[in-house]
Legacy VTK file of the C-alpha trace (Angstrom):
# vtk DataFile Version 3.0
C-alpha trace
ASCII
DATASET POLYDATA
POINTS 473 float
193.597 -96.628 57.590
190.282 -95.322 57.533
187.407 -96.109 54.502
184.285 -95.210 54.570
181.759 -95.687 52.046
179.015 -92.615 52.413
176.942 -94.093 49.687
175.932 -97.285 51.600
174.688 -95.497 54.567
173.256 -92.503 52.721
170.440 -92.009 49.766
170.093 -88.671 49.038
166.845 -87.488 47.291
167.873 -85.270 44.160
167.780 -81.749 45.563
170.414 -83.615 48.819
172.280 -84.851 45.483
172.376 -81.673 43.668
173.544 -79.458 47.154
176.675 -82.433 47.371
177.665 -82.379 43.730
178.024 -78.223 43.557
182.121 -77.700 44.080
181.078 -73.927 45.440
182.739 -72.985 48.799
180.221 -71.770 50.534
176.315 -73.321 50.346
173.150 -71.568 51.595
169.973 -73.612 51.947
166.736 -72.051 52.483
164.375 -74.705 52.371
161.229 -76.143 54.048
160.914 -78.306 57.222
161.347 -81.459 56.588
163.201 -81.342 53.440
166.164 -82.893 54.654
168.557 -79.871 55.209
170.004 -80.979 58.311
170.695 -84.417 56.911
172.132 -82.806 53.582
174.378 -80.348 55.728
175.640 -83.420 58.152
177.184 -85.279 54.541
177.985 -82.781 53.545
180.346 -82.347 56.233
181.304 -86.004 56.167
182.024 -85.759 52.515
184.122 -82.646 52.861
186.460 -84.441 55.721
186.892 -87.889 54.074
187.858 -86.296 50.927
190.576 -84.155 53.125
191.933 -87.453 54.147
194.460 -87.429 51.279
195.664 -83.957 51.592
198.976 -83.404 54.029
198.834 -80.941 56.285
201.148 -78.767 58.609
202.042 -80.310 61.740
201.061 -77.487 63.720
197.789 -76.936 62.250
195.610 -78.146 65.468
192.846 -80.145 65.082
194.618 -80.883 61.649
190.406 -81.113 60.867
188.211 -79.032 62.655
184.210 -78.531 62.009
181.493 -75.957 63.988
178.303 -77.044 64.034
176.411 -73.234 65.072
172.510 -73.264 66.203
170.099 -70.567 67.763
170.909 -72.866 70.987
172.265 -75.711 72.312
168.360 -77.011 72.782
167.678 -76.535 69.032
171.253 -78.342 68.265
169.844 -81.466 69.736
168.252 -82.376 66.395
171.680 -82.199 64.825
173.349 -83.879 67.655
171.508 -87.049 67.800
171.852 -87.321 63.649
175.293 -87.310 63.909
175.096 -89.466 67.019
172.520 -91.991 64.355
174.475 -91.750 61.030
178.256 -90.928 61.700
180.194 -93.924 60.954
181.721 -95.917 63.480
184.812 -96.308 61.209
185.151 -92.912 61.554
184.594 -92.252 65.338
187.731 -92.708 67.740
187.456 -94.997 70.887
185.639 -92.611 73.266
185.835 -89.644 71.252
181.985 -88.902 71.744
181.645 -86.258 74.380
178.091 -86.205 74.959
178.261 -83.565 77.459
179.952 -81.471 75.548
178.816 -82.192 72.275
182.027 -82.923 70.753
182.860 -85.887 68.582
186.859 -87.136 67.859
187.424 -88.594 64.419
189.520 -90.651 63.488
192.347 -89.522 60.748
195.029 -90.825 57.938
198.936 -90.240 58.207
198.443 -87.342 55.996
195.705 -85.485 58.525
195.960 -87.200 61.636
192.177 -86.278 63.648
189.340 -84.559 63.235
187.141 -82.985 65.548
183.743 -81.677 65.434
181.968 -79.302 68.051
178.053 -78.495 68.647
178.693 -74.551 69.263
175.391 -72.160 70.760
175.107 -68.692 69.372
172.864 -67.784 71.846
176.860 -66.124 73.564
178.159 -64.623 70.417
181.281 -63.585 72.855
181.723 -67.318 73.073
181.812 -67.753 69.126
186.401 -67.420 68.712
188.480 -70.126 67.961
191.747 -70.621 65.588
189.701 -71.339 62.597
187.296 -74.245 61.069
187.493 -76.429 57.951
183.839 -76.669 57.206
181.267 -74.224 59.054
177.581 -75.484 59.583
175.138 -73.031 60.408
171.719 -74.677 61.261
168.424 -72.933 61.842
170.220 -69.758 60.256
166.707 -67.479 60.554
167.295 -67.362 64.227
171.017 -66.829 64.765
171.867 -63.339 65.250
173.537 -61.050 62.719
176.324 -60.506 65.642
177.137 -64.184 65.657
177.232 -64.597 62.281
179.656 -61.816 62.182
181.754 -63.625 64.869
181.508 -66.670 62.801
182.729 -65.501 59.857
186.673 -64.324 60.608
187.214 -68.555 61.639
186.871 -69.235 57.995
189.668 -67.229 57.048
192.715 -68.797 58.621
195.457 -69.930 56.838
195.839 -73.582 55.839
191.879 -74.330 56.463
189.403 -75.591 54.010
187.265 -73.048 54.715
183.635 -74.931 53.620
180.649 -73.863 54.383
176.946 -74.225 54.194
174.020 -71.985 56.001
170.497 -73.596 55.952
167.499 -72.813 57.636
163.664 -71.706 56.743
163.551 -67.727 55.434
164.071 -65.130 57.873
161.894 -62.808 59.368
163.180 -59.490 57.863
164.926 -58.237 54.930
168.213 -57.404 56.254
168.902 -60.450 58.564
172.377 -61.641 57.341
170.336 -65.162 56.181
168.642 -63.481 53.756
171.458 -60.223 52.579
173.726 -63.758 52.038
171.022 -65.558 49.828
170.196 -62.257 47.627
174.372 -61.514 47.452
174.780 -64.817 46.307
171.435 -65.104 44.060
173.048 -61.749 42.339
176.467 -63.424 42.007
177.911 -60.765 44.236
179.703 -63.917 46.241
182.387 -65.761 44.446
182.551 -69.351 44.932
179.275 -69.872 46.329
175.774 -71.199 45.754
172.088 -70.508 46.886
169.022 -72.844 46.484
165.597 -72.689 47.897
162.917 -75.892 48.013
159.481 -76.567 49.644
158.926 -78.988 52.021
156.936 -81.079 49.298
160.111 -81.386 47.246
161.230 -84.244 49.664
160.326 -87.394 48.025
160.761 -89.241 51.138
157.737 -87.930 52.971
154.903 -90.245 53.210
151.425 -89.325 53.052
151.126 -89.233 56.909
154.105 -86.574 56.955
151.910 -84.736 54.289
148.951 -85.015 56.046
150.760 -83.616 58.884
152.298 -80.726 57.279
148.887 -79.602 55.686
146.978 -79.540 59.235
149.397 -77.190 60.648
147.488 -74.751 58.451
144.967 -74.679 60.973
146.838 -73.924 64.135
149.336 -70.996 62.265
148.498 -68.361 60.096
148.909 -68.873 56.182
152.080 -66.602 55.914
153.428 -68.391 59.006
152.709 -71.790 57.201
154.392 -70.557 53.918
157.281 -69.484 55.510
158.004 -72.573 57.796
156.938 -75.034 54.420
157.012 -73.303 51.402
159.764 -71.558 51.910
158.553 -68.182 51.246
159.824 -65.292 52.430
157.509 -62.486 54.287
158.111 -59.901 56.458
154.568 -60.352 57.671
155.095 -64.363 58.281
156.022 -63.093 62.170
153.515 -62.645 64.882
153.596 -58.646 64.806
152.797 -57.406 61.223
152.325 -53.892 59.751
155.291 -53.261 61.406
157.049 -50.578 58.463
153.163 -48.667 58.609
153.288 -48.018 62.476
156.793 -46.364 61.860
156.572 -42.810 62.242
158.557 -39.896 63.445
161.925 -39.545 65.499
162.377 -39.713 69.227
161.964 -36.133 71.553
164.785 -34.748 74.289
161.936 -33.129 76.024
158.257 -33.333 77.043
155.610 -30.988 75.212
153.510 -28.461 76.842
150.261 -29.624 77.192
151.049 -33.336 76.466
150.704 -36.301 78.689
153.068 -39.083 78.629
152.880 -42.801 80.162
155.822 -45.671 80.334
155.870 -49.143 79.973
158.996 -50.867 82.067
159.995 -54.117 81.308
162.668 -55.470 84.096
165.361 -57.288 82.676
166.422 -61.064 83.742
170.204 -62.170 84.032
170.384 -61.431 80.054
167.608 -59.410 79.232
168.272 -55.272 79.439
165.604 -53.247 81.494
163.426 -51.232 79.526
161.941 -47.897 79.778
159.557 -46.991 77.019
158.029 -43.632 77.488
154.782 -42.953 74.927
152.310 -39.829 74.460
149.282 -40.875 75.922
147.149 -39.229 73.628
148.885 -39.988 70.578
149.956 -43.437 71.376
153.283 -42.957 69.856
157.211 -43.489 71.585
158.642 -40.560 72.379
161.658 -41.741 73.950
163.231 -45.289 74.773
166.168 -45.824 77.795
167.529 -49.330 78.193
169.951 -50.567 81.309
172.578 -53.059 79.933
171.596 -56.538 82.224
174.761 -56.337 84.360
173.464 -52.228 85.839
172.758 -52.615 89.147
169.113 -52.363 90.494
170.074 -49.219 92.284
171.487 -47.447 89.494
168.024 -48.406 87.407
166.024 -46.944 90.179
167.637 -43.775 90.072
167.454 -43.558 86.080
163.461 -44.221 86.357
163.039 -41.635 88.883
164.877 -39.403 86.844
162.855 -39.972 83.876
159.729 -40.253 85.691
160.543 -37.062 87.251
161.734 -35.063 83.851
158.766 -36.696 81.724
156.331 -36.010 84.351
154.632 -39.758 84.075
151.434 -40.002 84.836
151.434 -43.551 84.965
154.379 -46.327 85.044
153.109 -49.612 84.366
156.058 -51.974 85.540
156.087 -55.996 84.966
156.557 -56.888 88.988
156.856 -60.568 87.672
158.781 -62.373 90.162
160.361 -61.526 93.190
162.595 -58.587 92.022
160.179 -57.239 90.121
157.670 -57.013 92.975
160.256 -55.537 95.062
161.465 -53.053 91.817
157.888 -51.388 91.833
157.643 -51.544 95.542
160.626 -49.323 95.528
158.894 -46.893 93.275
155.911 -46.697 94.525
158.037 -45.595 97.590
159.370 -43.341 96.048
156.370 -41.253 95.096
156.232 -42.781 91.559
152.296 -43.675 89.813
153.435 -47.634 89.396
150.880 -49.694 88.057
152.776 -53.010 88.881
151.325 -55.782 86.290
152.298 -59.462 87.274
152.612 -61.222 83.439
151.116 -64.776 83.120
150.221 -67.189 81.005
146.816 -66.150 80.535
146.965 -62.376 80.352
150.568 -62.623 78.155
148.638 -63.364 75.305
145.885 -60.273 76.009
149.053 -58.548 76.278
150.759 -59.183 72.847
147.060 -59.617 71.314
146.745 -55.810 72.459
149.830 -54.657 70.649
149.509 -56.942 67.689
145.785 -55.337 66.914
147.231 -51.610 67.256
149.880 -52.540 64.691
147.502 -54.432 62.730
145.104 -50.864 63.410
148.325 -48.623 63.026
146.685 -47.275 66.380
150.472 -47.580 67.871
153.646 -45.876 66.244
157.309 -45.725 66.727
160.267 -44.211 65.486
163.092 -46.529 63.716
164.448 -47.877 67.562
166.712 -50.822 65.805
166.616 -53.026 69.219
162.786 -52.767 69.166
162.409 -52.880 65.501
164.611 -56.240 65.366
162.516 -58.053 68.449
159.293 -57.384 67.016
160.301 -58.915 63.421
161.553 -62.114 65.250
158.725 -62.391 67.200
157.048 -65.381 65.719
154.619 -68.789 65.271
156.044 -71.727 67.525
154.218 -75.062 66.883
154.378 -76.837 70.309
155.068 -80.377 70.630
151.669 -81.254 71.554
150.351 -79.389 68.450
149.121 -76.076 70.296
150.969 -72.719 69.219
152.965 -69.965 71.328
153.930 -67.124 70.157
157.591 -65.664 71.350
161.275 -64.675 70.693
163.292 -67.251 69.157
165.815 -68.444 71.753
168.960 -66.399 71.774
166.742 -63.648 70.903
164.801 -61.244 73.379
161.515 -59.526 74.095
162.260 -56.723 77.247
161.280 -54.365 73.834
158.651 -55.605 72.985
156.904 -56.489 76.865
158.184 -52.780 77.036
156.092 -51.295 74.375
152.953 -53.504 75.097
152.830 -51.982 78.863
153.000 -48.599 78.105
150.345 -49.364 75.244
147.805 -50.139 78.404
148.740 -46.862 80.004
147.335 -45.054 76.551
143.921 -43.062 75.675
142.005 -45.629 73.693
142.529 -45.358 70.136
140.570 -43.502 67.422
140.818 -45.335 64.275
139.184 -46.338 61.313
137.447 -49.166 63.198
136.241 -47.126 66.254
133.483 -45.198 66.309
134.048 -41.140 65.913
133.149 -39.616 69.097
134.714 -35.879 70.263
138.218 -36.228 71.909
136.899 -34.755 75.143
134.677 -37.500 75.457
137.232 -40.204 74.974
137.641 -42.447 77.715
139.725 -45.502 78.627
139.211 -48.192 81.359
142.666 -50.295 81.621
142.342 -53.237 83.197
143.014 -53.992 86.728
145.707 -57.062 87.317
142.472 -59.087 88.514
141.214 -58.506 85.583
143.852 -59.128 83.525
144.301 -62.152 84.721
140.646 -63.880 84.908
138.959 -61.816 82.302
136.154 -59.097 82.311
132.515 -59.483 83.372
131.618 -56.520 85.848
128.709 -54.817 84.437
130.787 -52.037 84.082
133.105 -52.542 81.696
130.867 -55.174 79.446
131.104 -53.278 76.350
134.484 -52.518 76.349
135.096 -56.512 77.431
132.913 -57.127 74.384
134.390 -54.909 71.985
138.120 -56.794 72.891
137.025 -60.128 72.645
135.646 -59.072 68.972
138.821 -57.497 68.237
140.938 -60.621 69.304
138.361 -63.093 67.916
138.907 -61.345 64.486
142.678 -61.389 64.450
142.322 -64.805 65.314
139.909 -65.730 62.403
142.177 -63.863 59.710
145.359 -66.083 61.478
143.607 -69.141 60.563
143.606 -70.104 64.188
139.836 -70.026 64.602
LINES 1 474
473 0 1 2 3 4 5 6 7 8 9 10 11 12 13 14 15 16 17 18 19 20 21 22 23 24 25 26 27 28 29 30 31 32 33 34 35 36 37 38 39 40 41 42 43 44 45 46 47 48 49 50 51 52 53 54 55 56 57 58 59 60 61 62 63 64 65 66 67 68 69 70 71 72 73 74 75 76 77 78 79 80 81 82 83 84 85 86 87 88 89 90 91 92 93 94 95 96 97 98 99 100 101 102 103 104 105 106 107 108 109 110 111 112 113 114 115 116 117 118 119 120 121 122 123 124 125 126 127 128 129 130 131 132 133 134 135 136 137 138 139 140 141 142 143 144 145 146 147 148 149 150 151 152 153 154 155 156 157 158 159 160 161 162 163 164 165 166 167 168 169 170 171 172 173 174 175 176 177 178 179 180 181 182 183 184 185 186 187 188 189 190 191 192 193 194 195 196 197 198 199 200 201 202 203 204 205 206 207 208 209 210 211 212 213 214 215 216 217 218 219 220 221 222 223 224 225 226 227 228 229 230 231 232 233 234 235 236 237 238 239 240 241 242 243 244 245 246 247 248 249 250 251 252 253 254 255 256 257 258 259 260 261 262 263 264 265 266 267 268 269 270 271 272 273 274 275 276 277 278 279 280 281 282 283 284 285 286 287 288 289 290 291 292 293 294 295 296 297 298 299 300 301 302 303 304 305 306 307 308 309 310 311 312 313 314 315 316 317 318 319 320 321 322 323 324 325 326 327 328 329 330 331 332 333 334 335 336 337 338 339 340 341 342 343 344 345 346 347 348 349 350 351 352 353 354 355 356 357 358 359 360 361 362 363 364 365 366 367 368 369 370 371 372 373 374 375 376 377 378 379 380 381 382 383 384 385 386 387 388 389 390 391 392 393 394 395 396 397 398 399 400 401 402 403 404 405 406 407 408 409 410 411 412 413 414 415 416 417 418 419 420 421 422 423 424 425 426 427 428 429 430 431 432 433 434 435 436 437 438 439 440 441 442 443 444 445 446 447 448 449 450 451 452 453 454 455 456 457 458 459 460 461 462 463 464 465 466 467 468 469 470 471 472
């Protein structure tokens, strides 16, 4: 027979109290690091399969309990793993039913429900997201699972002789129609029966000591205030990412064919085991995509060789700047350059990354870049975002599970460009207009021929005044 008495290894602070005492089916949290979500959701579950202990079920109804535990990844489950390794009662766990390596844990069961099992799933495969059906469905870090996931999540819910609990929590999303934030407004407009929404700062946890509030308020001065919102106050903004302006640089609908008298450039991002390859072909003058061709990750390098040669050839490219990062890359522009093609191949590292992204972030930020409404692109730089390192420096990427080949695309062919005219340049006749792009040497150690000073000059302003308006300087 098993007992277990939640209450004398749990304390919930009021808002924990208030998500356990709501009899709704489904649950979505968006809430504030540090709140406690993850420790809500996890006794939640508990408190959802010892109740169920009482309640017969069908022989054939295999695990008679069964519970998903869904993350971006199986390195951001690891939080959730070791709490349920820390606070899951030993009453309830059977001899050797923790699979570590698997992230599976056996529970132990009544006469009326036999077992229970819980599993530690990654949505980073969506593919890999199909079972028979789940009792109680946890979703952490729901901002950065993918809409396609959640959509294969959601059918396992509606088997036959299931519970069918669940509860969704994670910070607020990066755009308006991520399925984390369409479920919170359906449910905030009582659209979804059975179900209940409920947002909270990070400073609603009682629990946090002044050192944890100390800590919280310092991040301020590594992320930008939107970021720092977002990740503890819980509020949501489409500019909390790392790109913003994003809806102003949208403009326009891709071409079938070049224009007389136009010259057109191409960024080419090569894609790795699970990234596509990407081909994103811009008006040099205008600094806007004209037209976008992505190879699927399983085309063969061959086959992607031809399709840029075609391009190149039909577009009449002027130049092709490729990322040769690694050793198929290298050999990928090799190829072209073979071939006749004007490959500028551009190794990415650490150090000129950032110039890289800090280029395209300012001509959004400028609206000195545009783009029609290219969903895959459109998608990658919203989730693009603020990652607080453990040792308390920031990087700026994809979520994992997500991907950037879009985005490293687009910020490429952005070097290739005329330099902009803006707002924030100084008016000078088009036929005067010049642009030095950097040379890889100079990409990667920085400018200081005599040359190119004032150009060197005018970037560093430029980045050192994004980074003062982040909060980061």
């Amino acid at each position: 027979m098993v007992t277990v008495d939640l209450a004398s290894i749990y304390t919930p602070h009021s808002g924990q109290a208030q998500i356990h005492s709501h009899p709704a089916k489904m649950k979505v949290l968006k809430v504030g690091r540090r709140w406690g979500k993850s420790r809500a959701a996890l006794f939640d579950l508990l408190k959802t399969y010892v109740e169920s202990l009482d309640v017969a079920v069908d022989s054939d109804l295999v695990p008679p309990f069964h519970a998903w535990i869904v993350g971006p990844s199986f390195p951001q489950c690891r939080q959730v793993w070791n709490e349920i390794i820390s606070f899951l009662p030993s009453d309830l766990i059977q001899p050797g039913g923790i699979r570590q390596d698997e992230m599976m844990v056996y529970l132990r069961g009544t006469e009326k429900r036999p077992w229970g099992l819980i599993e530690i799933k990654s949505a980073h495969n969506p593919d890999s997201l199909q079972t028979a059906g789940v009792d109680y469905l946890w979703i952490t870090e729901a901002q950065d699972v993918a809409d396609r996931a959640f959509e294969k999540c959601l059918p396992i819910l509606r088997s036959p002789g299931r519970i069918s609990k669940s509860l969704f929590e994670g910070i607020p999303a990066l755009w308006s129609d991520h399925w984390f934030e369409r479920v919170y407004r359906s449910i905030e407009s009582g659209l979804v029966p059975d179900a209940m929404c409920y947002t909270a700062k990070s400073f609603d946890n009682p629990f946090l000591t002044d050192d944890d509030r100390d800590a919280i308020y310092s991040d301020r001065a590594v992320i930008p205030e939107a970021a720092w919102n977002r990740m503890y106050m819980a509020v949501f903004d489409e500019n909390a990412g790392y790109f913003r302006n994003i809806a102003a640089c949208l403009a326009g609908d891709l071409i079938k064919e070049p224009i007389i008298g136009a010259t057109y450039v191409a960024g080419l991002d090569l894609g790795r085991k699970v990234d596509a390859s990407v081909l994103t072909i811009l008006d040099a003058r205008d600094r806007k995509i004209v037209q976008h061709i992505a190879w699927d990750a399983g085309e063969s390098w061959p086959r992607q060789r031809e399709g840029v040669l075609k391009h190149a050839q039909f577009w009449d490219l002027k130049r092709i700047v490729v990322d040769a990062t690694g050793m198929g890359g290298d050999m990928f522009s090799q190829e072209l350059m073979e071939a006749g093609l004007p490959v500028e191949p551009f190794v990415i590292k650490e150090n000129n990354r950032q110039w890289l992204l800090d280029t395209l972030a300012i001509a959004m930020e400028r609206e000195t870049v545009h783009f029609p409404d290219i969903p895959p692109l459109l998608r990658q730089l919203r989730a693009f975002q603020y990652n607080k390192l453990p040792g308390g420096s920031v990087k700026y990427a994809a979520p994992i599970g997500e991907h950037d080949d879009e985005v490293f695309a687009l910020a490429l062919g952005l070097t290739a460009c005329e330099e902009a005219i803006s707002a924030f340049s100084t008016p000078r006749l088009y036929n005067q207009r010049k642009r030095y792009v950097l040379t890889q040497e100079e990409a990667d150690s920085g400018i200081n021929t005599s040359g190119h000073r004032i150009l060197a000059e005018r970037r560093a302003r430029y980045a050192a005044e994004r980074l003062e308006r982040a909060g980061i300087i």
